[in-house]
C-alpha positions in Angstrom: 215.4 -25.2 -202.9 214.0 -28.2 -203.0 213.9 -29.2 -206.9 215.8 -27.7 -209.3 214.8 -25.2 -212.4 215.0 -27.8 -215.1 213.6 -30.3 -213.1 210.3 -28.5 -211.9 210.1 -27.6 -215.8 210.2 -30.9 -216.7 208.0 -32.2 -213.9 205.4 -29.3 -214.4 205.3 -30.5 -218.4 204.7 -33.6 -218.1 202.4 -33.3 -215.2 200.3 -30.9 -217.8 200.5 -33.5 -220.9 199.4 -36.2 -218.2 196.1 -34.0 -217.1 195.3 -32.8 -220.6 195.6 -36.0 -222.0 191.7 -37.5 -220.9 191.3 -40.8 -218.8 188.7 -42.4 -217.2 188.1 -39.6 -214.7 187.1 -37.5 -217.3 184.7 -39.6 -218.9 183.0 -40.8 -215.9 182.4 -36.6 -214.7 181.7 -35.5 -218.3 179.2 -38.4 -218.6 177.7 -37.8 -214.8 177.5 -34.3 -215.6 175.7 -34.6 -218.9 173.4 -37.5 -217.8 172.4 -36.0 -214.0 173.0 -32.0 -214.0 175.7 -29.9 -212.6 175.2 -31.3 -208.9 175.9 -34.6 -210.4 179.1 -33.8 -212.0 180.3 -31.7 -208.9 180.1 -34.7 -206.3 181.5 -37.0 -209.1 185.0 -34.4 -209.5 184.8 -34.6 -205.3 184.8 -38.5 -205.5 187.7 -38.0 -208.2 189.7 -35.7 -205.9 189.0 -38.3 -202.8 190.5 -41.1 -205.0 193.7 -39.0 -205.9 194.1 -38.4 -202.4 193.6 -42.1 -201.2 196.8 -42.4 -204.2 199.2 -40.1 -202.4 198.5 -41.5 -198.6 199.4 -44.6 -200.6 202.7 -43.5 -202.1 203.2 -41.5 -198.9 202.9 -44.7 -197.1 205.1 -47.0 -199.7 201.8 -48.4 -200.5 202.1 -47.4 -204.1 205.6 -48.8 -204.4 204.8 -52.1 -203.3 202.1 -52.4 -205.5 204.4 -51.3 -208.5 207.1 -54.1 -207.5 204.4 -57.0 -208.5 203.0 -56.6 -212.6 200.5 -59.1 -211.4 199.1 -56.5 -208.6 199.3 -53.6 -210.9 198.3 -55.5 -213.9 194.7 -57.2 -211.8 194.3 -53.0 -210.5 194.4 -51.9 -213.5 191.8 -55.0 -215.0 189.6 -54.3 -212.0 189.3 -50.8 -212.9 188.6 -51.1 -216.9 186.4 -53.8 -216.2 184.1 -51.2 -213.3 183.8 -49.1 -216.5 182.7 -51.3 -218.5 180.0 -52.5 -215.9 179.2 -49.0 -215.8 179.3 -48.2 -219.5 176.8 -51.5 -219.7 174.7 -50.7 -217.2 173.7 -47.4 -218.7 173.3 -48.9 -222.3 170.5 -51.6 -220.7 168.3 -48.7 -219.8 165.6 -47.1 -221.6 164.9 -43.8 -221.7 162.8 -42.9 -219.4 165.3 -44.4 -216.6 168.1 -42.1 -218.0 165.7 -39.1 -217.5 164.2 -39.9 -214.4 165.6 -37.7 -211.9 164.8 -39.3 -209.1 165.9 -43.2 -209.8 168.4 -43.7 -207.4 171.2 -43.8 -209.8 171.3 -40.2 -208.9 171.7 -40.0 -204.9 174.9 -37.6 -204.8 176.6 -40.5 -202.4 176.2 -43.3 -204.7 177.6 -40.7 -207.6 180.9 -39.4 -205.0 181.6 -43.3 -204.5 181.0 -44.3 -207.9 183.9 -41.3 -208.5 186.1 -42.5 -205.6 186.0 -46.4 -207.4 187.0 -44.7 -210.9 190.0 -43.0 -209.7 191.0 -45.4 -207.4 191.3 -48.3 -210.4 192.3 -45.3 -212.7 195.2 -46.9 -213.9 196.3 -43.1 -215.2 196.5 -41.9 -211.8 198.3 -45.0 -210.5 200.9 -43.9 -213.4 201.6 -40.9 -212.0 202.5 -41.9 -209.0 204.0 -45.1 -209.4 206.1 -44.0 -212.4 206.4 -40.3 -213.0 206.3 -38.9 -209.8 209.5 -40.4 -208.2 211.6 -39.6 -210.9 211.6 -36.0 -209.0 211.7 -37.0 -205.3 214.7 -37.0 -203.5 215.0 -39.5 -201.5 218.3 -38.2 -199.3 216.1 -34.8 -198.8 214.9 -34.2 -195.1 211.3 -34.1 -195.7 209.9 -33.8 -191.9 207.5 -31.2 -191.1 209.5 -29.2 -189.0 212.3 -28.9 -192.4 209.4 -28.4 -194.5 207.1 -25.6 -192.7 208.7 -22.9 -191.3 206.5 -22.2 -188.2 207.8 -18.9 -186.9 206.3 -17.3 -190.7 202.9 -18.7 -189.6 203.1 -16.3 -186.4 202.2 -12.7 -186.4 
């Protein structure tokens, strides 16, 4: 076994109390899907999901851990990022009405929306957290972690 019983507990509760608990991400796909339809707020949770990826290449790649040893770097990511949502927050306030229902101003092309997403979770200084911080605390670093340890190959075959 890889982690242990009272570990995985503890890792799964936190984990829970970290996605319950609403962040940027949320507010950026409730507010894409409110203001632009369901199609909208689908693209934005794929640009979301992108962005969490981008974070564990990162941390798979000690990019993440680098970034955590200088407060200034962490502190200017997580700046940049508030400071995007405020732009965005801004943005949407300088409008009028009609813009904000117009479904075809081109706020609402789907790719502008997934990067939009990808630039939220990217900054989200929530997601950063998690794996700068609370992730590690349940990684063993002496485990053997290569693929052939990790995937057994012959229950793949018929």
């Amino acid at each position: 076994m890889l982690i242990g019983h009272s570990s995985l507990i503890l890792f799964i509760t936190g984990a829970v109390i970290l996605l319950v608990v609403p962040g940027p991400a949320v507010t950026y796909v409730v507010s894409r899907s409110v203001g632009h339809g369901r199609a909208a707020g689908l693209v934005s949770v794929m640009g979301i999901v992108a962005g969490t990826l981008c974070h564990v290449v990162a941390a798979a790649l000690w990019i993440s851990a680098l970034l955590a040893s200088s407060a200034v770097a962490f502190q200017f990511v997580k700046y940049l990022g508030a400071a995007y949502l405020v732009y965005l927050g801004i943005k949407t306030l300088r409008r009028n009405d009609g813009q904000l229902l117009d479904a075809d101003a081109a706020e609402t092309r789907l790719i502008r929306i997934f990067g939009q997403g990808l630039l939220v979770n990217l900054l989200n200084p929530k997601t950063a957290l998690f794996f700068l911080a609370f992730l590690p605390q349940f990684v063993d670093p002496r485990a053997d972690t290569s693929p052939s340890k990790s995937c057994n190959w012959e229950s793949c075959l018929p």
